[in-house]
C-alpha positions in Angstrom: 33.5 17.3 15.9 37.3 18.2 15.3 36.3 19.6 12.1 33.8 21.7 13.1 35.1 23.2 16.4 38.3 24.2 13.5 35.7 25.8 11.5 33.6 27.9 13.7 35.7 27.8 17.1 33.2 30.7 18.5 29.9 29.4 18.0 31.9 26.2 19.8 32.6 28.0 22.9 29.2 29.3 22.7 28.2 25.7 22.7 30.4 24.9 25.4 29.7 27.5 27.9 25.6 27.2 26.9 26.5 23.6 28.2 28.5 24.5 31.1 25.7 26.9 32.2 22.9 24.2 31.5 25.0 21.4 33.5 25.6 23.6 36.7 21.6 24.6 36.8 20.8 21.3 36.9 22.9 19.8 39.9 24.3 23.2 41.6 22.0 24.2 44.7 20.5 27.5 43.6 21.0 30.8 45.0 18.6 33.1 46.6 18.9 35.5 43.8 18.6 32.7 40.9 15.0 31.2 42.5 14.0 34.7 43.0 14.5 35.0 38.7 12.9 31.7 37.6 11.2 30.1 40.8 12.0 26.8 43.1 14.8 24.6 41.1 12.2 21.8 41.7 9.6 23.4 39.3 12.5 24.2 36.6 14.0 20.5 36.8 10.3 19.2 36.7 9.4 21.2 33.6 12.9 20.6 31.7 12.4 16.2 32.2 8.6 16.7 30.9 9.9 18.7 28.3 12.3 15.6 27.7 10.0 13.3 28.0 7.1 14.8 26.2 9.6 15.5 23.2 10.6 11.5 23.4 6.8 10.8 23.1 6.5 13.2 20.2 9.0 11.5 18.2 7.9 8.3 18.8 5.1 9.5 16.5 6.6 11.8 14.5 9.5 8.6 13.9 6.8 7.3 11.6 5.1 10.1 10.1 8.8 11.3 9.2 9.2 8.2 7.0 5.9 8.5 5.1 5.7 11.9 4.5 9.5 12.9 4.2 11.2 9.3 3.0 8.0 8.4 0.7 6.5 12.2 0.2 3.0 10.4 0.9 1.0 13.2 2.5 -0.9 11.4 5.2 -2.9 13.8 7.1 -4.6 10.4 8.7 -1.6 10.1 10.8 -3.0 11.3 13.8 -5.9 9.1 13.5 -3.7 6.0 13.5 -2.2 7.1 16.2 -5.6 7.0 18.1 -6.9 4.1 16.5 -4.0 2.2 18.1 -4.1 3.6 21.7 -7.9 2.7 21.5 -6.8 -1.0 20.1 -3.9 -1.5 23.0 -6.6 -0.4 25.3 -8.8 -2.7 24.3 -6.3 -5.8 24.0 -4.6 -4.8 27.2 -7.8 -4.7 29.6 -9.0 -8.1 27.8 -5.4 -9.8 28.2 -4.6 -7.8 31.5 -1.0 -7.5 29.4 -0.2 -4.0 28.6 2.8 -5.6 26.6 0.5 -7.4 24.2 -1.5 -4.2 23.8 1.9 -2.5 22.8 2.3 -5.4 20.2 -1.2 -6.2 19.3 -1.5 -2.2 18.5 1.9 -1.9 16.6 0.4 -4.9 14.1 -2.7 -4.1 13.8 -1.7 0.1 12.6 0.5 -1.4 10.6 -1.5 -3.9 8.8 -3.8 -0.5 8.0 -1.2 1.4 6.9 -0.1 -0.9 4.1 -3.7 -1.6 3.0 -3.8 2.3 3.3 -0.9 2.5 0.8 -1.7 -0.4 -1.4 -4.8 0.9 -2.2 -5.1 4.3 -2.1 -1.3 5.8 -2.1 -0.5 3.6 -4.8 -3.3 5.2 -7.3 -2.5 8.5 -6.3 1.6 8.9 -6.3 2.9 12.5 -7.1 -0.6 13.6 -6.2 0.1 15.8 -3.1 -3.0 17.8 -3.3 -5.3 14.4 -3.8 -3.5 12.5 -1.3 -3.8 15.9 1.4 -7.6 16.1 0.7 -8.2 12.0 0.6 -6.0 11.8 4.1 -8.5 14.5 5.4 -11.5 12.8 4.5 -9.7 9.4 5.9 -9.3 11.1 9.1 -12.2 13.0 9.7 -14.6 9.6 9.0 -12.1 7.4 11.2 -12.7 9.8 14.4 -16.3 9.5 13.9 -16.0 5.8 13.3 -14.1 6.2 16.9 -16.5 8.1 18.7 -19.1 5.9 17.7 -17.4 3.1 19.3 -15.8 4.1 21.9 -17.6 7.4 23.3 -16.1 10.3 24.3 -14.8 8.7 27.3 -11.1 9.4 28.3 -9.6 6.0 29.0 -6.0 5.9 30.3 -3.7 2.6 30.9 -2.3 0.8 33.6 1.6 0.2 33.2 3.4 -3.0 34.5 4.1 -2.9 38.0 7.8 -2.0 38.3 7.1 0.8 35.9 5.1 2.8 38.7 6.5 5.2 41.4 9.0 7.6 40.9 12.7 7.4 40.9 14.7 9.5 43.0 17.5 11.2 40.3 21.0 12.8 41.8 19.9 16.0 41.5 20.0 18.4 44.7 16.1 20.4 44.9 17.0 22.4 48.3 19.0 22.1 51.4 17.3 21.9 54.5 18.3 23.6 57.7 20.4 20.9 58.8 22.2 20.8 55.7 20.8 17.4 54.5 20.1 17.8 50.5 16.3 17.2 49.5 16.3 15.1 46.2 14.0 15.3 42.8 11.9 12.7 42.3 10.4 12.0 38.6 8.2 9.1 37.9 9.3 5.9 36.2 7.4 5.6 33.3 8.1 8.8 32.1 11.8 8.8 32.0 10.6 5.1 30.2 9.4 6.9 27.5 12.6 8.9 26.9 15.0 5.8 27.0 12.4 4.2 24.7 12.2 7.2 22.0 15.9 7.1 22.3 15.7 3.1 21.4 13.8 3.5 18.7 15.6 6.5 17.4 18.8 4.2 17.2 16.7 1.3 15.5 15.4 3.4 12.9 18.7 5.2 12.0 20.8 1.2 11.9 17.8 0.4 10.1 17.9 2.6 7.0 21.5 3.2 7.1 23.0 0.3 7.8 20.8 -2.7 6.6 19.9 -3.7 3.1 16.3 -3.1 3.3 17.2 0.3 4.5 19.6 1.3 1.6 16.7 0.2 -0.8 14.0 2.4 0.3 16.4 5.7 -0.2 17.6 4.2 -3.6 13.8 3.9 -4.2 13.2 7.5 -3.0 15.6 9.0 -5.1 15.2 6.9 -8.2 12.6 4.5 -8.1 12.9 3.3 -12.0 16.5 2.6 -11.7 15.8 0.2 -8.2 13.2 -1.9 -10.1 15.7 -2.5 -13.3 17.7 -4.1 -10.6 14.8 -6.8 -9.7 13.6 -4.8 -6.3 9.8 -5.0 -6.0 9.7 -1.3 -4.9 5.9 -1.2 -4.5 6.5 -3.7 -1.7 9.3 -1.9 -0.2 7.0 1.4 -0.1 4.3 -0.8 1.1 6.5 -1.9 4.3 8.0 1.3 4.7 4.5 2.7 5.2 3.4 -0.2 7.4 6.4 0.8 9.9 5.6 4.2 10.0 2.0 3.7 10.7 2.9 0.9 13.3 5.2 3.6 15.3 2.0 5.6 15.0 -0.2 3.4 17.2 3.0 2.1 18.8 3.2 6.0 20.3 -0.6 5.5 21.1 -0.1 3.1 24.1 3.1 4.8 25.3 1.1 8.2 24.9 -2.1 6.8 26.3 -0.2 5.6 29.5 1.8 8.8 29.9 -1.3 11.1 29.5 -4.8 9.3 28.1 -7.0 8.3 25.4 -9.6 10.8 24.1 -11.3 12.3 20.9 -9.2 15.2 19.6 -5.5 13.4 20.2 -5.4 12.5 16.9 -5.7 16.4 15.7 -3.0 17.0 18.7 -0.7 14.8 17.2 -0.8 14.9 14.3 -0.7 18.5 14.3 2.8 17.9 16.8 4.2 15.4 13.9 3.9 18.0 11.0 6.0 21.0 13.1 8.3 18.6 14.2 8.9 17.7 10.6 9.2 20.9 9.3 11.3 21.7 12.0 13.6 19.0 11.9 13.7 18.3 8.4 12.1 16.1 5.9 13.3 12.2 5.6 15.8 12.9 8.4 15.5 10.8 11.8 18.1 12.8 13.6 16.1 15.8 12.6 13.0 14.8 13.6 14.6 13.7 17.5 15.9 17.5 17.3 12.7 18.5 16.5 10.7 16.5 18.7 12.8 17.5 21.7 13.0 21.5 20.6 8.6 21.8 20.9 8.4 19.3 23.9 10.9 22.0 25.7 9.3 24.7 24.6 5.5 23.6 24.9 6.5 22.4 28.6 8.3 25.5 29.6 5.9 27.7 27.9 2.8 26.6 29.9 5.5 26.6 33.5 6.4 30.6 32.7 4.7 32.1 29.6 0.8 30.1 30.1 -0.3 33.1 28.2 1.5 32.5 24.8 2.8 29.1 26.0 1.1 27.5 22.2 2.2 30.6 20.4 6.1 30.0 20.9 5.3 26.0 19.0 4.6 28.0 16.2 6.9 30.7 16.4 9.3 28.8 15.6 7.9 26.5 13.2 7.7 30.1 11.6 10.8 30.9 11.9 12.3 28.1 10.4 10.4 28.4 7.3 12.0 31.9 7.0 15.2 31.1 7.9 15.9 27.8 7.1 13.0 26.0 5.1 14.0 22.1 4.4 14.8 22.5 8.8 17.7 22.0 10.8 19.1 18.4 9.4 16.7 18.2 6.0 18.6 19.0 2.8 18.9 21.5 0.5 18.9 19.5 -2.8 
């Protein structure tokens, strides 16, 4: 941080003044002239935590897809579809068990049990193949949401979370004043603000994971040279094979947390997966920091899009997924070797 507020001391004051600004419109009561501008505080705090939150939920996917496609360079265009497959699974488990917990777990096992049969026998055959593994992954997904409509119907389904995870929490942040001077405060529901301490959880998990653990430090050395890592006695195939199996399992992992938030029907798997591959691009391949940055830039801008631009609210995701391949093409935190 020293380093680089040495090295570019006036995009740091930038950064520290866009803070400052930031800070005081969250907890300052606004002026006449301010909601006049950009309407009641209460809409702008509302829009900026599902923004937050929606970006948590985005990386939760994106977490997994990030490791396949950006670790492994597997192109699995069936990513989406896993993620569906295990919000229908947790569904299914949860109502049956009345546990949404082991729906969470049951649907984190069973994606991930696909996802290395996935890559054990069809990745495996096909590595270095991007086009074969785009077109195969397109004809995976396109059968599986059939397979999923068959079974399941086009009915929207949506979960019930534990008990203590419903209501809304009353945060320290001033809405209005009333006339008697009393401050009105914002309140946000639980389970959302849930899913934003969880993303961050599993952000932290995956970053310890492959940069501090041995496992971890394997699967890069088997990214960057795979021949050299099996010399030295590691079954790579098998490393790959769990790599993909965690990535997929985050996949239907985000289906219950998604499905909870929001619900369960045909066509979230093309959302989804469509989220996972700009927040890649714009975060960077194989990074996990990246693809948090990423995640939380299009859940800020997809959320306060539809609050003040609903016209071209889904033109600004991929504006700037357009801009980033101009100006910067590996994304924010990918590299440039």
């Amino acid at each position: 941080m020293r380093r680089f507020v040495e090295r570019h001391t006036f995009w740091a004051i930038v950064i520290l003044l866009g803070v400052a600004i930031f800070l005081w419109l969250i907890f300052a009561v606004w002026p006449d002239w301010l909601e006049a501008a950009f309407g009641r505080k209460k809409t702008f705090v509302n829009t900026l935590l599902n923004g937050v939150t929606l970006g948590g939920l985005y990386f939760l996917v994106a977490s997994g897809f990030t490791l396949v496609f950006g670790l492994m360079r597997n192109v699995n265009l069936a990513h989406g579809s896993m993620y569906l497959f295990g919000a229908y699974v947790g569904y299914e488990v949860a109502q049956a068990s009345a546990s949404w917990f082991l729906g969470l777990a049951v649907a984190f096992l069973v994606v991930a049990l696909a996802g290395a049969l996935m890559q054990v026998l069809i990745f495996r055959r096909m590595e270095g193949e991007e086009l074969r593994q785009t077109l195969v992954t397109i004809g995976i997904s396109i059968i599986a949401a059939d397979l999923m409509l068959a079974i399941w119907t086009g009915t929207t389904y949506q979960f019930s979370p534990p008990e203590w995870l419903f209501g809304a929490a009353t945060l320290p942040i001033v809405s209005v004043l009333k006339s008697s001077g009393d401050p009105v405060y914002i309140k946000y529901p639980v389970y959302r603000l849930s899913v934003f301490v969880l993303a961050v959880a599993v952000g932290i998990g995956l970053w310890l994971f492959l940069n501090r653990t041995r496992v971890g430090m394997m699967i890069r050395a088997g990214v960057n040279d795979r021949d050299m890592l099996a010399a030295s006695g590691v079954n790579v195939q098998l490393v790959f094979a769990l790599v993909f199996a965690i990535g997929a399992g985050l996949a239907g992992f985000a289906g219950v947390v998604g499905g909870t938030a929001l619900s369960i029907a045909p066509g979230e798997d093309v959302r989804y997966l469509l989220a996972s591959l700009i927040v890649v691009i714009v975060g960077g391949l194989g990074s996990v920091t990246g693809a948090a940055i990423g995640a939380l830039i299009i859940g800020l801008t997809e959320q306060f899009g539809l609050a003040y631009f609903p016209t071209y609210g889904v033109v600004l995701t991929f504006l700037i997924m357009v801009l980033m391949l101009a100006v910067r093409p590996q994304g924010l935190m990918g590299s440039t070797g």
